[in-house]
C-alpha positions in Angstrom: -11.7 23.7 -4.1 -10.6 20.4 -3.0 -10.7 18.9 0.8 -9.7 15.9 1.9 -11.1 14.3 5.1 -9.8 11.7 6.9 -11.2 9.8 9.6 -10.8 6.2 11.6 -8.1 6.9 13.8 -8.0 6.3 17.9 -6.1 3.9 20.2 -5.5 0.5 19.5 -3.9 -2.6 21.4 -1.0 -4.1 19.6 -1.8 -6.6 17.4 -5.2 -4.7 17.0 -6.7 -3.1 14.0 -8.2 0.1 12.3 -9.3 1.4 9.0 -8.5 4.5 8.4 -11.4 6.7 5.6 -10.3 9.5 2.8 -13.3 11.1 1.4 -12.3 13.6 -1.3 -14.6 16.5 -1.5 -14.7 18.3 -5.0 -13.6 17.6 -8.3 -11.0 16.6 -9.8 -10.0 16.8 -13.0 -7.0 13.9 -14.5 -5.5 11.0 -13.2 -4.3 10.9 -9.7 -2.4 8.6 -7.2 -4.2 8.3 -4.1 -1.8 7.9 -1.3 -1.5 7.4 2.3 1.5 8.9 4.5 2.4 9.0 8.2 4.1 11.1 10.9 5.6 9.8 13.6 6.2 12.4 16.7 9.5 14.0 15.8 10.5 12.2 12.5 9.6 13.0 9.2 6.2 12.8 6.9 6.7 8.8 5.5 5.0 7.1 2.5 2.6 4.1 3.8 0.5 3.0 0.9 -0.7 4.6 -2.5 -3.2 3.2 -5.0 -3.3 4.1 -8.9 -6.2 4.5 -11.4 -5.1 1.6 -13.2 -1.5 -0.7 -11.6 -0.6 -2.0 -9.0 -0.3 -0.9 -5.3 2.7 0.1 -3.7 3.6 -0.3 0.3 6.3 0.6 2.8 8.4 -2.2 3.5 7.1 -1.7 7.1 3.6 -2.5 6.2 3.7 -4.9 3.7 1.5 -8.1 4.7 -0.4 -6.1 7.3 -1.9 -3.3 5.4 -3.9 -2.9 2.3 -5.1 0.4 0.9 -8.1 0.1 -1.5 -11.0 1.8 -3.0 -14.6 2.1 -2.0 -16.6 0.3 -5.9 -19.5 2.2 -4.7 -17.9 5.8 -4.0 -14.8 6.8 -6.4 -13.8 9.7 -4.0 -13.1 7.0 -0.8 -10.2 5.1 -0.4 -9.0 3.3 2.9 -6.5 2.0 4.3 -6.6 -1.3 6.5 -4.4 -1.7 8.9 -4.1 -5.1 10.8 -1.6 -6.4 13.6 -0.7 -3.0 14.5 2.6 -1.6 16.2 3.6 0.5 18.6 6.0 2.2 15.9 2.8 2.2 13.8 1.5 5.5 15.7 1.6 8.7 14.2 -0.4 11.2 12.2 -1.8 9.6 9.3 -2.4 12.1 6.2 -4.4 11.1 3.0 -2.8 12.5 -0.2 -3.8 13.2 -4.1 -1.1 13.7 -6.6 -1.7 14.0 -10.5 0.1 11.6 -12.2 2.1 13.7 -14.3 2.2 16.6 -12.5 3.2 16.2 -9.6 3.3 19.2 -8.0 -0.5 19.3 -8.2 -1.7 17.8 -5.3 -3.9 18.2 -2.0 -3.4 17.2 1.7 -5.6 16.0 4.4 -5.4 17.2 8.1 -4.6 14.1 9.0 -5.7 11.3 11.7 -4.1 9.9 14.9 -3.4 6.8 14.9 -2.0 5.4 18.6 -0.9 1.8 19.4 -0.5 1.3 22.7 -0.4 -1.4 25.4 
């Protein structure tokens, strides 16, 4: 079985910055996306950032220029995701996310981090 854990989140100044962690724990088998999404209280679940095995990286035109999602070289079951000059419309739950690259409907969910940014 498959778990993903995320972890980095707390409170942040604006401006500030965090790096949020996805460790996925067990196997999996194929190609997948790795992808981060977010929750603001009372909207819906939004793509931030995901990262393929091989192409390029796609952002939210919200975050472009101040976050980066990447790969740990040394652990291929990490990924982050930077996030620099946050804003207060930055906060929310932050959920890490696996999706095969074919079939989609395969996939696996964190429980997600909070991420506040606050004055």
């Amino acid at each position: 079985q498959v778990q993903l854990v995320e972890s980095g989140g707390g409170l942040v100044h604006p401006g500030g910055s965090l790096r949020l962690s996805c460790v996925i724990v067990g196997d999996l088998f194929g190609s997948y996306m790795k992808n981060w999404y977010r929750q603001a209280p009372g909207k819906e679940r939004e793509f931030v950032a995901s990262l393929a095995e091989v192409g390029p990286w796609h952002y939210a035109d919200s975050v472009k220029g101040r976050f980066t999602i990447s790969r740990d070289p040394d652990a291929w079951n990490t990924t982050y995701l930077q996030m620099n000059n946050l804003r207060p419309e930055d906060t929310g739950v932050y959920y890490c996310n696996v999706r095969h690259t074919i079939r989609h409907s395969l996939e696996h969910w964190g429980h997600g981090t909070q991420v506040t940014v606050s004055s």
